[in-house]
MARLUMKE-444669 format. One record per residue (C-alpha): x, y, z; chain; residue in three letters; residue number from 1. Coordinates in Angstrom, 1 decimal, decimal comma. Example, Ala and Ser with C-alpha at 12.3 -4.5 7.8 and 13.67 -1.06 7.14 Angstrom:
2
east:north:up:chain:resn:resi
12,3:-4,5:7,8:A:ALA:1
13,7:-1,1:7,1:A:SER:2
This chain:
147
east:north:up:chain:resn:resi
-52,2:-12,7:-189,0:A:UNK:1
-49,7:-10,8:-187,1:A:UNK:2
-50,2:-9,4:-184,1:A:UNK:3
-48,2:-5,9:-183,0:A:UNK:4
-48,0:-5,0:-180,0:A:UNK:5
-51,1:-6,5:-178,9:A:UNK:6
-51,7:-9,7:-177,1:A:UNK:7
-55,0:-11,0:-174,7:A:UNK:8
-55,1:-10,1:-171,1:A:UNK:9
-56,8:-10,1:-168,2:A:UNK:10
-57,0:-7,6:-164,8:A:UNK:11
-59,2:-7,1:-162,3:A:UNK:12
-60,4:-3,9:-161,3:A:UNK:13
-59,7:-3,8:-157,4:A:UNK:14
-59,4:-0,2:-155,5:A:UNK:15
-56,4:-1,2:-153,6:A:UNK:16
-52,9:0,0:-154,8:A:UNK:17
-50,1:-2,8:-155,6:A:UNK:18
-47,0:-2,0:-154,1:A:UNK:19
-43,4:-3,1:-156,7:A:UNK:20
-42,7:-6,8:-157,2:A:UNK:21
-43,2:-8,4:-153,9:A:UNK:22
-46,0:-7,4:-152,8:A:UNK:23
-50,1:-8,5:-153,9:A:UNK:24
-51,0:-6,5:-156,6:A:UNK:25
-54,7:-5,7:-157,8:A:UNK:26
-53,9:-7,3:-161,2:A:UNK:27
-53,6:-11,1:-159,5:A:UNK:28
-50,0:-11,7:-160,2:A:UNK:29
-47,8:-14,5:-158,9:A:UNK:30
-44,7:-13,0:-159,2:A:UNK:31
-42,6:-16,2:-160,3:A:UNK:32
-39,8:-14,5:-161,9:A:UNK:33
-35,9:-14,4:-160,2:A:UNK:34
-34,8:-11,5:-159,0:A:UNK:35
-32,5:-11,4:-161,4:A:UNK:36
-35,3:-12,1:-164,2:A:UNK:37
-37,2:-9,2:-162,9:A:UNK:38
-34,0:-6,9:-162,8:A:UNK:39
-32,9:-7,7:-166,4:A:UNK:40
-36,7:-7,5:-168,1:A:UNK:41
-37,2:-4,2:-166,0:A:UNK:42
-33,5:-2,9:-167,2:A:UNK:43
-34,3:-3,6:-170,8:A:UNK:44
-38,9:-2,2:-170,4:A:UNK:45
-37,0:1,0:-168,9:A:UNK:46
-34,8:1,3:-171,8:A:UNK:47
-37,7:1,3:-174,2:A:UNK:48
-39,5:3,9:-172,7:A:UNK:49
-36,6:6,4:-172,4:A:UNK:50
-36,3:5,5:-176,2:A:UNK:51
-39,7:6,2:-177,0:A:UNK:52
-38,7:10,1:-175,7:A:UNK:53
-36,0:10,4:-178,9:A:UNK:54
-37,7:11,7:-182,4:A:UNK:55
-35,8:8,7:-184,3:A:UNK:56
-38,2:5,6:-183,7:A:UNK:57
-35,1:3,3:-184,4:A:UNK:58
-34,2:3,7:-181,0:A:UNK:59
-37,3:2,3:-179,2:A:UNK:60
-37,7:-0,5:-182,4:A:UNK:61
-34,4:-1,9:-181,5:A:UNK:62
-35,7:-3,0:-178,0:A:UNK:63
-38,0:-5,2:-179,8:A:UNK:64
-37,0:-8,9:-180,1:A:UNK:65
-35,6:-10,5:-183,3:A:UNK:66
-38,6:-12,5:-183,9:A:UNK:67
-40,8:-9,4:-183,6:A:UNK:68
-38,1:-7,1:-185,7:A:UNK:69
-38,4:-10,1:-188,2:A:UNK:70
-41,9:-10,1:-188,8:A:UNK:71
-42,8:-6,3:-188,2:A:UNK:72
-41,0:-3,2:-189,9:A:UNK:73
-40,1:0,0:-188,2:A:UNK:74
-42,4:1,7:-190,6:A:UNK:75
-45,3:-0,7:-188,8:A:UNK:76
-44,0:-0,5:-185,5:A:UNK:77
-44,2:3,3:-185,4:A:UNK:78
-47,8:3,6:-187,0:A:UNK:79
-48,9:1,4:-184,1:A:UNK:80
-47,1:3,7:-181,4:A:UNK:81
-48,2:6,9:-182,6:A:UNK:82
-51,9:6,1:-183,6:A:UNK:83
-52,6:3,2:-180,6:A:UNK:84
-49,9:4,1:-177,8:A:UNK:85
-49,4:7,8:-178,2:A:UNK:86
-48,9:8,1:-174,1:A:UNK:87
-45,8:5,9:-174,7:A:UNK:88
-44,2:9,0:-176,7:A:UNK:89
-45,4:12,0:-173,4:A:UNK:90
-44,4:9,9:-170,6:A:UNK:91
-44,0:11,8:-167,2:A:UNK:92
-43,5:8,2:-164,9:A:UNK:93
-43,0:4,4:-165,0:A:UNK:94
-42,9:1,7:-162,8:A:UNK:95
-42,7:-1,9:-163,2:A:UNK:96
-44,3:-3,7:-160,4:A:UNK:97
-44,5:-7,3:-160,9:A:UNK:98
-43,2:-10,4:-163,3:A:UNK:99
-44,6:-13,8:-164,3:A:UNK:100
-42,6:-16,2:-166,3:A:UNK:101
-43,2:-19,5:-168,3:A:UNK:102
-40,8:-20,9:-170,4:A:UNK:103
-38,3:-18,0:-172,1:A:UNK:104
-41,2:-16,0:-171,6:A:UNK:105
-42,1:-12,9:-169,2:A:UNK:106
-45,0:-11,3:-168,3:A:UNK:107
-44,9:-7,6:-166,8:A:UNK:108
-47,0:-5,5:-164,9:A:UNK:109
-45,8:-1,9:-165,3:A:UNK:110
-47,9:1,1:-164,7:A:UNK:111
-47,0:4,6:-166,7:A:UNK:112
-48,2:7,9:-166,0:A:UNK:113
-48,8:10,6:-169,4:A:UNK:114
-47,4:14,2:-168,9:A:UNK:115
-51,2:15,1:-168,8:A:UNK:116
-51,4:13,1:-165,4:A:UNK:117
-53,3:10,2:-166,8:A:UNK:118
-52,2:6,6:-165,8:A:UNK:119
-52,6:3,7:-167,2:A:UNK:120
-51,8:-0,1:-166,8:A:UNK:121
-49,5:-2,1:-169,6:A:UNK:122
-48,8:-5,3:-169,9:A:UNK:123
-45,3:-6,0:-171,4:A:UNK:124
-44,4:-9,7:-172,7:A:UNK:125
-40,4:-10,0:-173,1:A:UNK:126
-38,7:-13,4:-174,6:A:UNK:127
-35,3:-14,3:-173,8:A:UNK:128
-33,7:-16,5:-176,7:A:UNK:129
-30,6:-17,5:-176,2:A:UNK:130
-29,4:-14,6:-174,0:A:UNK:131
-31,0:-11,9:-175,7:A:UNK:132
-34,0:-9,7:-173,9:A:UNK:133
-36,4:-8,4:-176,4:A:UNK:134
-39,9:-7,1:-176,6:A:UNK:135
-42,2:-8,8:-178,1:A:UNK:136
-45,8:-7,3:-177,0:A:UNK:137
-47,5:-4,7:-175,2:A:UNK:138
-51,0:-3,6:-174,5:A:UNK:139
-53,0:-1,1:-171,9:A:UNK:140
-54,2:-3,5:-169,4:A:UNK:141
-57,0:-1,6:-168,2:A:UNK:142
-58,3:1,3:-169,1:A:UNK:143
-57,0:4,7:-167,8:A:UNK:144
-58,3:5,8:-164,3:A:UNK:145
-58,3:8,8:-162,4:A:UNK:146
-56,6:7,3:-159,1:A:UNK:147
């Protein structure tokens, strides 16, 4: 069965605020990636969600990893955007806040804010094969609050 966009996770639901990268976070993050990991995974989650703000959904697809590309069309990907991640296409703010890496494989915290005001926390797993950054899952971490 394939999986889009979807993949288990795990949060807890602290009050406190997380502060970007270095610091503690309320989702119980180690932050093992490099800098330069965390630069290049946070360059290429950026560039996804500017893409999701153009009408053709090529543009955001084509930040998705070959493996995921391979197994998924665009026709797929953008059901799954507009009917499960519709905040991804009204974005008013992003940030990306923390990394954790095993393997060719990166874990990141980011947290986005709708144009209605509502935020929510995403998880975003990249792979880097052979050079190449792509995306090859996301899901809302938590569900939205009003903090």
């Amino acid at each position: 069965v394939l999986v889009l966009l979807i993949f288990t996770s795990a949060c807890s639901n602290k009050s406190e605020e997380p502060k970007p990268k270095d610091a503690v976070s309320t989702l119980d993050l180690q932050n093992n990636c490099s800098d330069s990991d965390f630069e290049e995974g946070s360059r290429w989650i950026k560039g996804q969600l500017k893409a999701f703000g153009d009408p053709n959904p090529s543009s955001a697809y084509g930040f998705a990893s070959a493996d995921f590309r391979a197994a998924n069309s665009i026709e797929d990907f953008t059901s799954i955007i507009v009917n499960q991640y519709p905040m991804l296409l009204d974005l008013e703010k992003f940030e990306i806040y923390s990394c954790d890496s095993a393997d060719n494989y990166f874990l990141f915290k980011v947290r986005i804010t709708g144009n209605d005001g509502t935020p929510y926390w995403m998880e975003y797993l990249l792979s880097r094969i052979d050079g190449a950054w792509g995306v090859d899952g996301a899901t809302v971490a938590n569900k939205p609050t009003n903090s």
